[in-house]
VONU-296491 format. One line per field, with one value per residue (C-alpha): x, y, z. Coordinates in nm, 4 decimals, padded with zeros to 6 digits. Example, Ala and Ser with C-alpha at 12.3 -4.5 7.8 and 13.67 -1.06 7.14 Angstrom:
REM residues 2
u (01.2300,01.3670)
v (-00.4500,-00.1060)
w (00.7800,00.7140)
END
This chain:
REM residues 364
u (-00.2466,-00.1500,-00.4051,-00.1972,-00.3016,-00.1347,00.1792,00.1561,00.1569,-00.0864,00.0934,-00.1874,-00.4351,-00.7009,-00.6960,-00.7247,-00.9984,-01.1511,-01.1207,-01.2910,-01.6292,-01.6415,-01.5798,-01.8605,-02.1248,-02.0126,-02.0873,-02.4004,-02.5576,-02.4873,-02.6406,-02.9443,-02.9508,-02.8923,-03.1774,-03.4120,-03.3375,-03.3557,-03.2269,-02.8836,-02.8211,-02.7909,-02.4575,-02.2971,-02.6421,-02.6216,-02.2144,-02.2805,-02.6311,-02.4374,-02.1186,-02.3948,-02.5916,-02.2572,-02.1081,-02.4578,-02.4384,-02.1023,-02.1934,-02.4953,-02.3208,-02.0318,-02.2981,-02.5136,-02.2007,-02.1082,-02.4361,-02.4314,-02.6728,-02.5390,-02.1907,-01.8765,-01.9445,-02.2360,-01.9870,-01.7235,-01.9744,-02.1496,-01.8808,-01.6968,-02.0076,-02.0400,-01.6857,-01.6438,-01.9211,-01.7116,-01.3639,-01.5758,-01.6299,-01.3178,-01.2069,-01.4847,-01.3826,-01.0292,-01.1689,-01.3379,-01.6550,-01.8792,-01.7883,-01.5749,-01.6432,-01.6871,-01.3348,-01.4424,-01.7085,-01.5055,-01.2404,-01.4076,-01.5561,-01.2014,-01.1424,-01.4382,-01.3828,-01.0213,-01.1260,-01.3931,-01.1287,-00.7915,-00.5863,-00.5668,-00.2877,-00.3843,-00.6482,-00.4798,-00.1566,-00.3332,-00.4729,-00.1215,-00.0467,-00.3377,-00.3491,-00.0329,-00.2035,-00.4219,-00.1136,00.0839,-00.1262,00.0141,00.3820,00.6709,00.6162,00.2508,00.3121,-00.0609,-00.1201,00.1805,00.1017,-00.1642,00.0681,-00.0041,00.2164,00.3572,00.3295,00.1040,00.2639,00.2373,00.4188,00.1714,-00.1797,-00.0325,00.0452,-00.2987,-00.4249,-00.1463,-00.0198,00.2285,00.3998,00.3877,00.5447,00.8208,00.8725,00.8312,00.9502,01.3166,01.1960,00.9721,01.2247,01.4893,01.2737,01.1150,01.5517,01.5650,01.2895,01.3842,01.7681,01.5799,01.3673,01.0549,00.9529,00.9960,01.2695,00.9941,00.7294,00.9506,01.0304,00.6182,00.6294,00.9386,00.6699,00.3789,00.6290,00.7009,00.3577,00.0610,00.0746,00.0604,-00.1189,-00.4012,-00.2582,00.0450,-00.0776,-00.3859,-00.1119,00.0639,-00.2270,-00.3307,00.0375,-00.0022,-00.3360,-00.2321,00.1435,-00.0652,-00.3316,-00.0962,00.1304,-00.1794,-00.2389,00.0793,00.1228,-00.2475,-00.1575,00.1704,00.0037,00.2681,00.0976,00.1375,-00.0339,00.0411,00.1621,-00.1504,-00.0739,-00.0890,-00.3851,-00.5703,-00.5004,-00.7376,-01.0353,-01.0171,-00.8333,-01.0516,-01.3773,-01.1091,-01.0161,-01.3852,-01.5330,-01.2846,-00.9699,-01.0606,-01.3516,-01.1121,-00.8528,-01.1049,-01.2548,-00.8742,-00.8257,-01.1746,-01.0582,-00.7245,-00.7293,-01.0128,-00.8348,-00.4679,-00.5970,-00.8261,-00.5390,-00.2769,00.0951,00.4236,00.3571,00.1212,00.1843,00.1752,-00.1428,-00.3608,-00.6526,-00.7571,-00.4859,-00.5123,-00.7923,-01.0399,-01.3897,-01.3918,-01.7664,-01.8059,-02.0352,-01.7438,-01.6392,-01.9468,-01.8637,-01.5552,-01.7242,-01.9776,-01.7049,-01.5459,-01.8962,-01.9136,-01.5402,-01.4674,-01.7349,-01.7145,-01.3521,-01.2569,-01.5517,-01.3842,-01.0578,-01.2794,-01.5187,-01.3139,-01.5446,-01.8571,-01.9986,-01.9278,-02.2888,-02.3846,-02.1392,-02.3681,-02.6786,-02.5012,-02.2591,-02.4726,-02.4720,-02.0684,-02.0337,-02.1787,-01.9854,-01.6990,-01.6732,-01.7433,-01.4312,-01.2332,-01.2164,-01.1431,-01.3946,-01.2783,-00.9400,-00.8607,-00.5331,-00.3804,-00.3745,-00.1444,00.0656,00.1045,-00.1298,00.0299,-00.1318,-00.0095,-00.0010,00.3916,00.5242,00.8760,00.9117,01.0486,00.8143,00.9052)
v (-02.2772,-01.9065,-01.5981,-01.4051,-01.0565,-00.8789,-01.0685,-01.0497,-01.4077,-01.4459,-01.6638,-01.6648,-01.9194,-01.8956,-01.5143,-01.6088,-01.8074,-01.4756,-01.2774,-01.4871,-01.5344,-01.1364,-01.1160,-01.3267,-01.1655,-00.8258,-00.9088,-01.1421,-00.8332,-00.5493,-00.7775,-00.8484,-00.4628,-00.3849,-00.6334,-00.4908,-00.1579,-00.2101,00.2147,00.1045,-00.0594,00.3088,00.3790,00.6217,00.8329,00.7801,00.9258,01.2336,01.3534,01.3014,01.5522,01.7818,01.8257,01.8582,02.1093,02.2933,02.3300,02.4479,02.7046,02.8092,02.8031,03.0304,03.2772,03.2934,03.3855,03.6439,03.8036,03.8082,03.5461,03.3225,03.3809,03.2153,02.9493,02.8242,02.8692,02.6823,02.3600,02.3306,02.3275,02.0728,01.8471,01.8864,01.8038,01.5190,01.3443,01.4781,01.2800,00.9304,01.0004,01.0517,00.7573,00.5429,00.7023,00.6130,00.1867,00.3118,00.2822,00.5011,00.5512,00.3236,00.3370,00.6936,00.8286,01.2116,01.1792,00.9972,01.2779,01.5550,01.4486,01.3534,01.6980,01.8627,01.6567,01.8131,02.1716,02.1682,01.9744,02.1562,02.1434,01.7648,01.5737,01.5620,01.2625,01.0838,01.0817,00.9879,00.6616,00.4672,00.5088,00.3991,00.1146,00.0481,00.1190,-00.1673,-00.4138,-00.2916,-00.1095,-00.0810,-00.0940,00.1281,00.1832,00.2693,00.6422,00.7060,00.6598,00.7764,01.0903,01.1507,01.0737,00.7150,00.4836,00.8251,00.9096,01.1432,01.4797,01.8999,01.8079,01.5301,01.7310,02.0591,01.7722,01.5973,01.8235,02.0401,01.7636,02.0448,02.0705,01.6992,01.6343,01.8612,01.7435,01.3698,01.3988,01.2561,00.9702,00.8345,00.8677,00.6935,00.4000,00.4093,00.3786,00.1048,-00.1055,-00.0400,-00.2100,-00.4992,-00.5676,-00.4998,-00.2286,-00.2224,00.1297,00.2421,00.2433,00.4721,00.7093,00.7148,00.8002,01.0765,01.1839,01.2230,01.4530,01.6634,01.7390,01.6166,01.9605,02.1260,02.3766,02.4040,02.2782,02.4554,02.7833,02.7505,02.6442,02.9195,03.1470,02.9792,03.0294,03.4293,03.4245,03.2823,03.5028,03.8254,03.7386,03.6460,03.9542,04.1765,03.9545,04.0066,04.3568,04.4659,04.2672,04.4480,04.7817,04.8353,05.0309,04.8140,04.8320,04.6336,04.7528,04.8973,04.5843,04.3648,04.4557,04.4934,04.1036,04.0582,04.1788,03.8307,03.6200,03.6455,03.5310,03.2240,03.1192,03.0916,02.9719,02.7181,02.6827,02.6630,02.4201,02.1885,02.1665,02.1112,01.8528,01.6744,01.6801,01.5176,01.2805,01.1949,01.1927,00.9146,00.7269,00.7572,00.6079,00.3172,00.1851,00.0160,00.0449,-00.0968,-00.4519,-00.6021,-00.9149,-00.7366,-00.7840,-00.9155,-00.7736,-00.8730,-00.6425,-00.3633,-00.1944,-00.1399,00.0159,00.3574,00.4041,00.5394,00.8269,01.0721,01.0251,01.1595,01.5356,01.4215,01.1095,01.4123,01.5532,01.2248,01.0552,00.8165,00.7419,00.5910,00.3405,00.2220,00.2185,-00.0807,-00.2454,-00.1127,-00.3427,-00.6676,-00.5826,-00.2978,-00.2752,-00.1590,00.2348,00.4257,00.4780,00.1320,00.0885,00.2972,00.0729,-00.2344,-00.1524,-00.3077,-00.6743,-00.6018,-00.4788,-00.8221,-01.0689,-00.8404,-00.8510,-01.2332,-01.2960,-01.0707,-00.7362,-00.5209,-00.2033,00.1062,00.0025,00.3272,00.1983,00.1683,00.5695,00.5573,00.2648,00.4782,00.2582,-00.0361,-00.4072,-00.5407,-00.4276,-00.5255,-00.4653,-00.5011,-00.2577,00.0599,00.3621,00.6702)
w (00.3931,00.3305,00.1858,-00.0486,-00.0748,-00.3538,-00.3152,00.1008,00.2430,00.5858,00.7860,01.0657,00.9610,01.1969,01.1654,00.7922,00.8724,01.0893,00.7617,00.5109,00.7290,00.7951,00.4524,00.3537,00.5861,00.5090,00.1440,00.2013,00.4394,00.1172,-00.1370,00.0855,00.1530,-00.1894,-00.3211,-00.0999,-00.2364,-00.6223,-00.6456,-00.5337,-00.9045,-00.9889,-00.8141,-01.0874,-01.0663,-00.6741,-00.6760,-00.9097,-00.7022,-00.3183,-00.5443,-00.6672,-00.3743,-00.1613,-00.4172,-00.3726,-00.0243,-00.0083,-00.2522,-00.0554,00.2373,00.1003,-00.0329,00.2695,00.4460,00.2084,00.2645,00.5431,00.6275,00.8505,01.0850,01.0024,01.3079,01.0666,00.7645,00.9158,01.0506,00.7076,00.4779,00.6857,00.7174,00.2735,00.2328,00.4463,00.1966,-00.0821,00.1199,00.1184,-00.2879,-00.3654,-00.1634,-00.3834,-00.7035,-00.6211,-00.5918,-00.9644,-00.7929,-01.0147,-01.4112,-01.5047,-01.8620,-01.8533,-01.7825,-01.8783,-01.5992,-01.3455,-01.3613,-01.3919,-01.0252,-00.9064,-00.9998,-00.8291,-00.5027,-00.4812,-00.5922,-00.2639,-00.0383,-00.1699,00.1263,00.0271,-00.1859,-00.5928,-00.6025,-00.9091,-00.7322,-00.3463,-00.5843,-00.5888,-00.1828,-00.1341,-00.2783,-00.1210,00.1722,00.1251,00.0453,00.3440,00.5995,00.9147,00.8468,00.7358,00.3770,00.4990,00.3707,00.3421,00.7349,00.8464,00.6740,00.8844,01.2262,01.2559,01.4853,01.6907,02.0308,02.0944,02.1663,02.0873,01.7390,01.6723,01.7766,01.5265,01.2345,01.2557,01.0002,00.8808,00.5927,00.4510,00.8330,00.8980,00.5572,00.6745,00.9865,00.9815,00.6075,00.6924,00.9010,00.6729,00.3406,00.5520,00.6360,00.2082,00.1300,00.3846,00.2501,-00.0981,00.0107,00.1657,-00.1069,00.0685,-00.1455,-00.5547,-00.6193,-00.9043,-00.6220,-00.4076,-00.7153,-00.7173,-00.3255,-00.4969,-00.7357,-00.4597,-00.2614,-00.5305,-00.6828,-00.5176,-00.3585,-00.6842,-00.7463,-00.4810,-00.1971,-00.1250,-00.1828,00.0170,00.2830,00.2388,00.2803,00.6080,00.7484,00.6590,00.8289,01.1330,01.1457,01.0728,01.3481,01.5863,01.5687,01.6361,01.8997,02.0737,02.0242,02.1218,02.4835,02.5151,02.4109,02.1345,01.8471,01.5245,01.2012,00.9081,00.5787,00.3905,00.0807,00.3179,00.5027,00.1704,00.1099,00.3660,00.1666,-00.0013,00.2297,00.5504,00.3521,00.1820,00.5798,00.6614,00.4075,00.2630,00.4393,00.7816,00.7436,00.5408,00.8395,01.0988,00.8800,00.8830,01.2358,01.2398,00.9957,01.0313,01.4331,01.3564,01.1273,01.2742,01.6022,01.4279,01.1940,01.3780,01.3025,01.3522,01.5161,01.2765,01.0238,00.6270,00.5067,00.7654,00.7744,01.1601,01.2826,01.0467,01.1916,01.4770,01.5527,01.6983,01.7776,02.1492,02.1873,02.2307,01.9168,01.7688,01.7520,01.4672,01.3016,01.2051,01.0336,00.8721,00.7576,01.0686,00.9572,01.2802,01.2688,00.9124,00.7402,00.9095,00.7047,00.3831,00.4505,00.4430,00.1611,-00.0506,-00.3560,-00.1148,-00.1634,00.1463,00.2256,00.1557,00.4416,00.6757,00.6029,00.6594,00.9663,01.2085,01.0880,00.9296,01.2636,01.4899,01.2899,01.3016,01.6779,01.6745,01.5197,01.7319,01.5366,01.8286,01.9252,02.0974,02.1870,02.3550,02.5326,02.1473,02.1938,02.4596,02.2731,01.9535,01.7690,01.8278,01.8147,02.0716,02.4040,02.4972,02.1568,02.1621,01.8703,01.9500,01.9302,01.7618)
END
């Protein structure tokens, strides 16, 4: 007997097996939890008050700032905490979790969550990979993970890429096209998915992302050329046009772009090291994913909505609200480690997120 998964064959029965019982305790533990809590039945109302009150607060936070009211330390910390709520709704309105039948609704917050998190790809266009991500998680044509420097070694180029998506896209760009090209010859991968993965590449950094980018890069050259020449003693100043973009683009760092890349590095150095890559069987959930929920970990999963601790829930049960998720990770969480889910696998760090612990794949 085989699962099929969106056209994926599990050849591993018993971890097959493994799958369907966490499966049906995940789900048994959210409907108890949501019975108990009659509210829940609400979940549009739920998803528009956690965007409104996490729009708010990044609001406040921006003006309080501006006047002066709190430092940019406090600026930095609360915006990233507000948008890493806003990260798990966009992630639930890309399942169609809140609105279906109210497409004006369900956009317009697709549209919000990307305005307040715009160093991100275009939602709308994020929605296809990662579904694919779902069908194929942990190998090749996993663009969505490898995005975010899953499967490499860890090194200087990896720890600059964890958050920079428009430098990793640049410099793991050829890789990861030559292995879409080889899949799309072997017939693992359908040629008008890969013009889709073409499409991604070309404009899901349009318009908000690249230029925020590109704003962060003149930050940091500016910055670091006073830097230099204030610890040589060589007297530099700016051009006076340039300086003057600094009125506006200081206050943009610290209140928007800044907290967004330190909530990535949060984010995707959680998720890159819980999703394995490169040596697991397509679509089996068992080897997908593990639990990162040590207490040193807590400083990001502050910054990723206890990401750490709770995606690898999502892969069982997918059609579950992220903070249902929270409520429930305790008893997801038992069963889960019952059936051999693995927990804090630290050594898959070292391995490049690998499965297995001799994988005879090579590592890139």
């Amino acid at each position: 007997m085989e699962l099929v998964i969106d056209d994926i064959k599990i050849k591993n029965t018993a971890d097959e097996l493994k799958t369907k019982i966490i499966r049906k305790e995940v789900q048994l533990a959210s409907k108890e939890f949501r019975a108990k809590h009659p509210i829940l039945q609400h979940q549009n109302a739920i998803g528009l008050s956690i965007f409104l009150v996490c729009v708010a607060m990044i609001i406040l936070s921006a003006y309080l700032y501006l006047t002066q009211k709190i430092g940019v330390i406090a600026v930095i910390l609360s915006v990233a905490f507000w948008t890493s709520f806003l990260h798990e709704l966009e992630h639930d309105l890309i399942h169609f979790m809140y609105f279906k039948k109210n497409k004006f609704i369900q956009n317009l917050m697709m549209l919000g969550v990307w305005v307040f998190r715009p160093m991100t790809i275009n939602p709308w266009l994020r929605r296809e990979i990662h579904f694919h991500h779902h069908r194929v998680s942990g190998t090749k044509t996993d663009i969505e993970e490898r995005g975010v420097t899953n499967g490499e070694k860890w090194s200087f180029k990896r720890l600059i890429t964890t958050a920079d998506i428009l430098l990793g896209g640049v410099l793991r760009g050829a890789r990861i096209r030559k292995d879409i090209i080889e899949a799309v010859k072997n017939g693992e991968l359908p040629r008008e998915q890969a013009l889709e993965f073409k499409k991604l590449k070309i404009y899901g950094m349009l318009p908000f992302t690249l230029g925020l980018y590109l704003v962060w890069y003149l930050f940091l050259a500016h910055y670091t050329v006073h830097f230099f020449t204030s610890i040589l003693n060589i007297d530099y100043q700016s051009p006076a046009i340039i300086q003057a973009q600094f009125k506006w683009i200081n206050p943009l760092v610290a209140i928007l772009i800044f907290p967004n890349l330190f909530r990535m590095f949060s984010l995707h150095f959680i998720t890159s090291n819980m999703h394995y890559y490169g040596d697991v069987e397509a679509g089996n959930v068992m080897q997908q994913t593990q639990v990162l929920n040590k207490w040193y970990f807590i400083p990001m999963q502050l910054f990723c909505c206890n990401f750490g601790s709770t995606h690898a829930i999502h892969h069982f049960v997918v059609n579950e609200t992220f903070y249902v998720r929270q409520f429930t990770a305790a008893k997801a969480h038992k069963v889960m480690q019952e059936q051999g889910v693995r927990f804090n696998d630290i050594a898959s760090i070292k391995r490049a997120n690998r499965f297995f612990e001799t994988s005879r794949l090579k590592i890139a």
